[in-house]
N, C-alpha and C positions, 0 to 999 in steps of 0.2 A: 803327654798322656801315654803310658804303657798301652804295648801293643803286641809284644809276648808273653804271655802268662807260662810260669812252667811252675806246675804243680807236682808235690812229691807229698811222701808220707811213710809212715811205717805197714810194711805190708798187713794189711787187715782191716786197714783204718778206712778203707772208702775212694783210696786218692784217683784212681780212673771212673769211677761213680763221677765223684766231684766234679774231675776234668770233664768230664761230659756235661755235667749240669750247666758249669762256669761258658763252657762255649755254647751252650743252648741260651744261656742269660743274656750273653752280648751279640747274640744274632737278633738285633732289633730292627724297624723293617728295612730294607734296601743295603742290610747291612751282608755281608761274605764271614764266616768265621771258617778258619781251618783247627781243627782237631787234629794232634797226629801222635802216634804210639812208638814210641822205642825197644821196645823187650820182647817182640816176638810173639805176645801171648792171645795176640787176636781180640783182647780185653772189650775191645771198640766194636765190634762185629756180635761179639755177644750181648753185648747192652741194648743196642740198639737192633737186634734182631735182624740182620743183615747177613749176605755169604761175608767168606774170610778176605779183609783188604787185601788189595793188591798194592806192588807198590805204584800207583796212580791216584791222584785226587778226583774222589766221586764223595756227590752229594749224598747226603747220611740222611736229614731229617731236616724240617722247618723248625725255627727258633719261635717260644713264644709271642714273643715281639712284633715277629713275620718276616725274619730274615732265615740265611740260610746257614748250614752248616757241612761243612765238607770235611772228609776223613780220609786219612792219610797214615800206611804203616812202613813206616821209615824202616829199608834194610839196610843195611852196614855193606853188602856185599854188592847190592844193584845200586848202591850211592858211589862205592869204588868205580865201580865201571862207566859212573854218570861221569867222575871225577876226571878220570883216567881220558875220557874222552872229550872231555871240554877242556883240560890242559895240555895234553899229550897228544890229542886225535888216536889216540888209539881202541879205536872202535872195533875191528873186526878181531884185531890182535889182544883187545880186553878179555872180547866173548874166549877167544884163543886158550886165553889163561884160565878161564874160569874151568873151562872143561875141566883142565888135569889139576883142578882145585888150587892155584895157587892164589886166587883172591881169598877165599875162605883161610889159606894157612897165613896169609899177610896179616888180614885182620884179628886172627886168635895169636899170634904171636907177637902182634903190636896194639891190645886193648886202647893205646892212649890214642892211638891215629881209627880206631872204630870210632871211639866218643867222636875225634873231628868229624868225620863222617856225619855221623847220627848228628849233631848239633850242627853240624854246615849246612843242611837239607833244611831243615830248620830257618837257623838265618837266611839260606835265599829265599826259601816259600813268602818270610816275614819281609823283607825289602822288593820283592819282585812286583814289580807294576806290569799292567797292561790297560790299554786302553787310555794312555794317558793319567794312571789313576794307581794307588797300592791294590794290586789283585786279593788281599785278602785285608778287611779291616782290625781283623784281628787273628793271633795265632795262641792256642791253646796246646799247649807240649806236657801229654802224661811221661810222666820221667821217672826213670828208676827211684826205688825208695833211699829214705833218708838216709841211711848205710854207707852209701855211695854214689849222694849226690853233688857232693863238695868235689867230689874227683872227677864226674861224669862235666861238672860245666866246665871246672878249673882249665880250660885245655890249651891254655900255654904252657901250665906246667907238666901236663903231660904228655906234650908232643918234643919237649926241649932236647929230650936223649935220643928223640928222629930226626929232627930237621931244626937245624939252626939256621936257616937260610933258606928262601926257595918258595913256589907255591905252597908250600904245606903248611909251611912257619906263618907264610901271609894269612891266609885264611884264617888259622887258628888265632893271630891277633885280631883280625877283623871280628872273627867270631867273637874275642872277649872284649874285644869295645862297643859292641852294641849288647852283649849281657849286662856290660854293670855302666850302660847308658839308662837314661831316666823311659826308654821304649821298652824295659824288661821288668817285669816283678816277681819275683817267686812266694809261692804260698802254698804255705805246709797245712799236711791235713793231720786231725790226729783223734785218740780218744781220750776222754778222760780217765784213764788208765795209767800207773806207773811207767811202764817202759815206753810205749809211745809219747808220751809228754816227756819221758828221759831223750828218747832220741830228738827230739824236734826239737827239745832247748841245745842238746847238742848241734844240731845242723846250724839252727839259727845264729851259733857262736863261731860253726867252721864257715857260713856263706857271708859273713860279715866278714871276717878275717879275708875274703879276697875279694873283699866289695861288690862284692854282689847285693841286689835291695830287697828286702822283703815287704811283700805285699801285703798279706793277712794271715793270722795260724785258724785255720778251721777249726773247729772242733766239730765233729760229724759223730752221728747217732745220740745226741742228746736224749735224754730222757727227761720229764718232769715227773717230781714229786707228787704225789697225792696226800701224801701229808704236808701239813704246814710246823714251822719250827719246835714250836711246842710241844707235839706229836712225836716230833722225831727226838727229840730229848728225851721222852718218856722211852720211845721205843730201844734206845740206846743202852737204857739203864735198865732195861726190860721188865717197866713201872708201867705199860699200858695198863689201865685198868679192863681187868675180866668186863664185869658189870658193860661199861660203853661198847666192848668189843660186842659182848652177846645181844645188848638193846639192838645195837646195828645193823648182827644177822637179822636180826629177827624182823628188823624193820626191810628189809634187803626179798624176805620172804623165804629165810634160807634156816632149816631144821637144824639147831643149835644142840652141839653136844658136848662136853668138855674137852675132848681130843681136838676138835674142831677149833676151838679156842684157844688152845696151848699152841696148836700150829701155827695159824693167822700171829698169835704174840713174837714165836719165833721170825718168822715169817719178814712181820716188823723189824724184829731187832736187825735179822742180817739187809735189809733194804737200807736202816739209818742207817746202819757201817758204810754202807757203801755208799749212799749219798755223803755221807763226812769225806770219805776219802777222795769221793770225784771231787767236792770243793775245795782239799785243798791242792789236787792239782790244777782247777781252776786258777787256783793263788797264783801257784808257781807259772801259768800262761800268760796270768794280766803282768806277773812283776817283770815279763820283756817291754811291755811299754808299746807295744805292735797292735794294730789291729785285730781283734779277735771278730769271727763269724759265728754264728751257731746255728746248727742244721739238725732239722728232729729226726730222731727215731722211725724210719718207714717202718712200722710192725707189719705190713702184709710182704717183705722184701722190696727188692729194684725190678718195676716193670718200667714201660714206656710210660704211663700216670706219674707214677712216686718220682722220674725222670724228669719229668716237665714240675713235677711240684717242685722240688732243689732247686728246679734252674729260677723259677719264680720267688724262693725266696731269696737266691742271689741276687736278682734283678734289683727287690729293692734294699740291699744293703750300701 
């Protein structure tokens, strides 16, 4: 049973929304979920109305369920100095470096050993037991978007031009034998939109290509139709009939004037277009053969409510 979820998306699509829901769904009771952030952007701290993480795990929110959920914002630079000092002991002589920045200019001038970092931090939280027991039942990783995330997990092959040999090389194969072990899933989030449904069938083809497994593609902000097919065929060919639209108003109690009518027609026509178009990138989601999710439309935005609802209808998919 997967026990890393690392969730991605195209920026806009929802994907740390998501990640937050998906760890509120699987904090069921007696259960620990760790949430953690990679990017810097405090994404976690916003959502759930919180100050800015630190890098330390603190409890965020109770899960549905009645478990718990803890969050975690993974830095690249206080992971070196974890690193440095659990291999090296070099603790005081880390802090040493940091001052006159040379962790910051390690890690900007070797992106492929940041990704170890950020993904190491990661894999120990997800294997680290206490108490006789896995300290966290499950771990929820919001992860750069789809862009770059065939390169962010890939980290064998980005640490090759660093270290052939050595702790660095270990880790990073450690790292990618429990990503594309059956403890890891990755699920993309996306909209029914052109280019986010372009990139997610692209990721889905880069994360296969290095065995990595995919979990489910979301598809987040659904909308349903208030017309039914027949409607939408008319409305398409821009054949509603005047007469039903104005009986409607009028039935509705709403002062019917011809502009009025011509709008609403219009109005119709470009809502079919666009429901044609999200189904057939619906098409193009189902012909991966993947588990598809679907998450409705919050029309009031993401509070702490609309939060806990996501995470309820992840629960029961």
């Amino acid at each position: 049973m997967a026990r890393l979820h690392v969730v991605t998306g195209k920026g806009g699509t929802g994907k740390t929304t998501v990640a937050a829901a998906m760890a509120l769904s699987l904090a069921e009771e007696g259960k620990r979920v760790l949430l953690c952030e990679v990017e810097g952007r405090q994404g976690l701290a916003q959502l759930f109305d919180v100050p800015p993480l630190p890098y330390v795990e603190r409890r965020i929110a109770q899960g549905p369920g009645g478990g718990e959920v803890f969050a975690l914002a993974v830095d690249a630079e206080a992971a070196l100095l974890e690193y440095l000092d659990m291999y090296y002991h070099l603790g005081r002589a880390g802090k040493a470096l940091e001052k006159v920045g040379a962790i910051d200019f390690v890690t900007t001038i070797a992106p492929g050993l940041r990704d170890v970092l950020l993904t190491g931090k990661v894999y120990e939280a997800t294997r680290r037991k206490a108490h006789g027991r896995l300290a966290y039942d499950a771990v929820v990783l919001d992860a750069p978007p789809t862009g770059r995330i065939g390169r962010f997990l890939n980290v064998n092959h980005e640490v090759a031009g660093l270290a052939k040999v050595g702790p660095i090389r270990n880790q990073a194969d450690a790292i990618m034998g429990m990503l594309r072990s059956d403890v890891t899933r990755v699920h993309l989030v996306t909209l029914l939109e052109e280019m986010p449904v372009q990139e997610t069938l692209d990721a889905v083809e880069q994360l296969e290509k290095i065995d990595l497994r995919i979990g489910s593609i979301v598809v987040n902000m659904v909308r349903n139709s208030p017309l039914d097919d027949d409607a939408l065929a008319l409305a398409v060919k821009e054949k509603l009939p005047a007469a039903e639209l104005t009986r409607g108003l009028k039935a509705a109690g709403i002062t019917v004037g011809a502009d009025l009518v011509e709008t609403l027609a219009n109005e119709a026509h470009d809502h079919a277009i666009r429901v044609g178009l999200e189904r057939e990138n619906r098409d193009r989601i189902d012909a991966l053969g993947k588990k598809v999710v679907e998450l409705e439309l919050q029309p009031e935005g993401i509070d702490h409510g609309a939060l806990f609802d996501l995470a309820e209808e992840l629960r029961h998919e």
